[in-house]
Residue, then its C-alpha position, 0 to 999 in steps of 0.5 A: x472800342x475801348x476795352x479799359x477798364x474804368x479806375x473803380x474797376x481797376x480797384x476793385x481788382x486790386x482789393x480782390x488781388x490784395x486779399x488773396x495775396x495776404x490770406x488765401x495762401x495755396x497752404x490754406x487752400x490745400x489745408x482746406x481741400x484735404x480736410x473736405x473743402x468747406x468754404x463757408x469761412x472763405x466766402x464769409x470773408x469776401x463777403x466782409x469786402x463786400x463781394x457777396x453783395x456786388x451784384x445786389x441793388x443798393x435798395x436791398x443793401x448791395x453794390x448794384x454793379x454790373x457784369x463786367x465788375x463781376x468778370x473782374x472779380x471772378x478773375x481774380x479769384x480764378x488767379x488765386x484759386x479761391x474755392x468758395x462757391x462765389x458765382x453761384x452764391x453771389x451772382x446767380x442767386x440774386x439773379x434767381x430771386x430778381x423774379x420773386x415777390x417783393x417781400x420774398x426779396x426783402x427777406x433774402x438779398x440783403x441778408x446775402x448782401x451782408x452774408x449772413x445767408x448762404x443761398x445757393x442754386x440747386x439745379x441739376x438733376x439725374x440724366x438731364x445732361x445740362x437741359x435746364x427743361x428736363x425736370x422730374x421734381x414737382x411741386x403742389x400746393x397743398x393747403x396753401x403752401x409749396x411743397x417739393x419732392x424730388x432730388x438735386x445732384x452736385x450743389x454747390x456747398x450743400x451742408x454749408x449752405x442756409x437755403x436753395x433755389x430749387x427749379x420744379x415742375x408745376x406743370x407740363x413734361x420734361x421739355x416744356x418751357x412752361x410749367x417751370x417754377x422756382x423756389x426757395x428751400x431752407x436747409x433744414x427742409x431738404x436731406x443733404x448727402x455732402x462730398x469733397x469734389x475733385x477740385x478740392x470744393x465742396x458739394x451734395x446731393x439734396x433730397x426733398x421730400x415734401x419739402x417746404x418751400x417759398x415760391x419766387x416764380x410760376x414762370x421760371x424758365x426765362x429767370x433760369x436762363x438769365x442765372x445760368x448764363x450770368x454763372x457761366x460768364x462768370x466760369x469764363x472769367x475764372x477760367x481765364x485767371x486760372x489759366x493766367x496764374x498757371x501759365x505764369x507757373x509754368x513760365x517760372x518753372x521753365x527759367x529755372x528748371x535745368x534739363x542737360x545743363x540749361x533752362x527748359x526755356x531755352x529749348x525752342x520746341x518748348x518756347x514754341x508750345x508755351x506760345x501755342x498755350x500763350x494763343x490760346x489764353x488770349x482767345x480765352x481772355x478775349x471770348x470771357x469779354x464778350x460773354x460779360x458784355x453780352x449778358x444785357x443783350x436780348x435772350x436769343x443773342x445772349x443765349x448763343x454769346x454765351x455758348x459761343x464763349x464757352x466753346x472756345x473757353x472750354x477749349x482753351x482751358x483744356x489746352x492750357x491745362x494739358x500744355x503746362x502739365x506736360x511741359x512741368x514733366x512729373x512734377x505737375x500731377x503731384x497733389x502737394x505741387x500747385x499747378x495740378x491745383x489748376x488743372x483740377x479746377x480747369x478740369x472741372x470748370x469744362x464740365x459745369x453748366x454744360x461741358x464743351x460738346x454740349x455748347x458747341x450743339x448750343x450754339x449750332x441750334x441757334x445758326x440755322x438761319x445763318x448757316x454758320x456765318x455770325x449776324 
């Protein structure tokens, strides 16, 4: 099997490289982070290279590329630790608003195409532990219009955001598929309680009360998994250029550090750990492969890919970060040093979208048949 990638593809790294290495200097990002983490400058300024429209057909004034030329682009930002919320924006979104009527697509994508629309995901609630079935918010009609009443924790970007795409129940109870609608709510609709989070982002808590909406679907439960899985993929290639970049951090730390009068790379305990971290990034980078290749697979097959590659990505971005924090000594948790910049968004790149536990029970639910041996 060839695992090239095509010179389009290769080109587009760079390009995405480029950028990072010219305006997204870890002083910018850390002048962003202790001033609150708004990235609305940032991701308009890949939106200006065409990223926020990657996944978009062309119709609608998009790329029309697929999963793979988003792993390459998540990489990178991965790499350069680029803190604007791309996957959701960029990638989950369109996903989301595929399912919408016609029209309603023709008013949002291509002005997220051009980046003039800020449209992000707002779909976790209090206690629901990752279910995407568990939702207390409702939506009625009344008068012929939606309305949504209920709460979103942890959205990406809330204050700096134009609309949302809010899961709610229109029928049924917690746990049913059925019943599940999605929606499309303007910012000016919903009450946003905004924070920095520990990654030096930025997200909020949405209430709705009543709030106006635009349906895209009444079946939603499909969509939803499709979107989250394609977010997820996406967080398995950040997580592998995050762990590049921080082991590269940390080789160059070690050639230069000197402990009892020599290099910490010259200790063969250390040159063993750093292969051990080295291991466990290749089964990352491996694993990030398949889960983009397998998001045009059926939902069954593509559902239990993705777990599966979420498992190992969230073991090895535990172990690589711990790895290289601890082999930089003291130095590696302080705030104004870059590799504890990393560890913060490995940290929390684990828990987004169910953490590692959570994908581990996925991907037990979906083996009964085969008793833990793969198909």
């Amino acid at each position: 099997m060839d695992f090239d990638f095509t010179e389009d593809q290769e080109s587009l790294r760079d390009a995405v490289r480029r950028w990072v290495d010219k305006g997204f200097s870890f002083d910018r990002r850390h002048g962003l982070a202790k001033a609150g983490g708004a990235s609305r400058a940032v991701y308009g300024e890949l939106a200006e290279l065409g990223l926020a429209g990657l996944v978009i057909p062309e119709a609608h004034g998009g790329l029309g590329q697929g999963p793979v030329d988003a792993m390459v682009v998540c990489e990178e930002l991965g790499r350069g630790l680029v803190n604007a919320p791309y996957a959701e924006a960029a990638l989950m979104a369109p996903a989301l608003l595929s399912a919408a009527p016609e029209a309603l697509q023709a008013a949002w994508l291509p002005r997220i195409a051009g980046g003039e629309a800020l449209v992000v995901p707002a779909l976790h609630e209090r206690a629901a532990r990752y279910r995407l079935t568990k939702i207390s918010t409702t939506a009625q009609q009344v008068g012929g219009q939606w309305q949504l009443t209920g709460q979103k924790l942890a959205v990406p970007a809330a204050d700096e955001a134009d609309a949302y795409i809010v899961p709610a129940r229109i029928s049924g109870s917690d746990g049913d598929t059925a019943g599940i609608g999605l929606f499309v709510v303007e910012k000016l609709a919903a009450t946003v309680a905004p924070y920095p989070t520990q990654d030096g982002a930025r997200a909020g808590d949405i209430t709705l009360n009543a709030a106006a909406a635009q349906l895209i679907t009444t079946d939603g439960h499909a969509v939803l998994e499709t979107a989250v899985d394609a977010g997820l993929a996406a967080q398995c290639a950040e997580g592998v250029g995050l762990m590049d970049r921080l082991v590269a951090i940390t080789v160059d730390y070690m050639n230069t550090r000197k402990q009892f009068g020599t290099t910490l790379a010259s200790f063969q305990a250390l040159r063993h750990r750093i292969a051990d971290v080295k291991m466990q990034l290749e089964l990352g980078r491996s694993m990030s492969y398949y889960a983009s290749l397998k998001l045009g697979e059926a939902p069954a097959q593509r559902r239990r890919a993705i777990s599966q590659a979420r498992v190992q990505l969230g073991q090895s971005m535990r172990y690589v970060g711990q790895q290289c924090i601890q082999l930089h000594g003291g130095i590696g948790c302080t705030d104004e040093y870059i590799a504890s910049h990393y560890f913060k968004r490995l940290t929390v790149l684990e828990m987004t979208y169910g953490d590692t536990l959570h994908h581990l029970g996925e991907v037990s639910a979906r083996m009964q048949d085969t008793a833990g041996v793969f198909a």
